[in-house]
C-alpha positions in Angstrom: -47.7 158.7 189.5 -46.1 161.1 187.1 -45.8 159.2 183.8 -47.7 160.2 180.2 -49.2 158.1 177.8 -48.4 158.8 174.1 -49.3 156.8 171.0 -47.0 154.1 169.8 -44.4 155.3 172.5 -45.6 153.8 175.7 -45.9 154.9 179.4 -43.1 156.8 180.5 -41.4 159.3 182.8 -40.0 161.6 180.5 -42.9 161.8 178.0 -43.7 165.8 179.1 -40.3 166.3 178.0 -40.2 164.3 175.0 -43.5 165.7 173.9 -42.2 169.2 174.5 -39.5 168.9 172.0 -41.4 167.3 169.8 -43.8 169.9 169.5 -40.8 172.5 169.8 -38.9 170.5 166.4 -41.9 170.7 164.5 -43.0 174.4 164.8 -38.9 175.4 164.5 -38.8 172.9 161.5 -42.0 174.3 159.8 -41.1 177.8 160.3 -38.1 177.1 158.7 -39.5 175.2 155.7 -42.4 178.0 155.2 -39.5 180.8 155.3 -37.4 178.9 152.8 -40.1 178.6 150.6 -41.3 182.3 151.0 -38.1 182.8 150.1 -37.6 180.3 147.1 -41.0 182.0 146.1 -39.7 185.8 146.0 -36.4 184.7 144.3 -38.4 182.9 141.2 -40.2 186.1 141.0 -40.2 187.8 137.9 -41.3 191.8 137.7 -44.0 191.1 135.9 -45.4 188.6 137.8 -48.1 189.2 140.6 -47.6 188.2 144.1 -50.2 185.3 143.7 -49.0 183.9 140.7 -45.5 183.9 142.0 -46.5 182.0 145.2 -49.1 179.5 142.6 -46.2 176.9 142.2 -45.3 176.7 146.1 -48.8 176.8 147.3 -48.6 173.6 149.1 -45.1 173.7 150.6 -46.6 177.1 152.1 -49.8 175.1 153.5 -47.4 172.5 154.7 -45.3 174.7 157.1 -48.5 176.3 158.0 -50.2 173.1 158.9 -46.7 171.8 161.2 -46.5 175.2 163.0 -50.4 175.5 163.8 -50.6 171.7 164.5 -47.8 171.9 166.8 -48.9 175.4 168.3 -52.8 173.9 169.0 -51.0 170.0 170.2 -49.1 172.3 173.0 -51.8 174.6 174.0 -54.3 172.2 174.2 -51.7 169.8 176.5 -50.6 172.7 178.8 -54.7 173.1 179.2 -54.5 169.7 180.6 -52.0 170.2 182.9 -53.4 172.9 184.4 -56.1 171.2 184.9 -54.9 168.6 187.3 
């Protein structure tokens, strides 16, 4: 039977798919939330101001998009490990 199980979403046919883009949205959306902070970082910059104290006030939006893109980067590797496993 070629269904997948996925939390809160039931059994279904088209869950490889689903989960796919899924997975796809979040590293595209947290790529794009990291850039436009890196960039909302350099454009606050002042010339005195050191690379680390420029990027102080957005520290967590940077760890956020860091955290979607290598959450959604380890959720597909480890998946596509289990499908080559079967």
């Amino acid at each position: 039977m070629n269904a997948t199980v996925l939390p809160g979403l039931g059994t279904f046919r088209i869950g490889n798919r689903f989960r796919g883009l899924v997975e796809m949205g979040m590293a595209l959306g947290g790529t794009l939330f990291f850039c436009l902070t890196l960039f909302r970082a350099m454009g606050e910059r002042d010339e005195s101001m050191t690379l680390p104290q420029a990027f102080a006030p957005h520290a967590f939006h940077l760890l956020f998009g860091v955290i979607l893109v290598l959450g959604s980067w380890l959720s597909g590797v480890l998946f596509a490990r289990g499908l080559l496993q079967k």
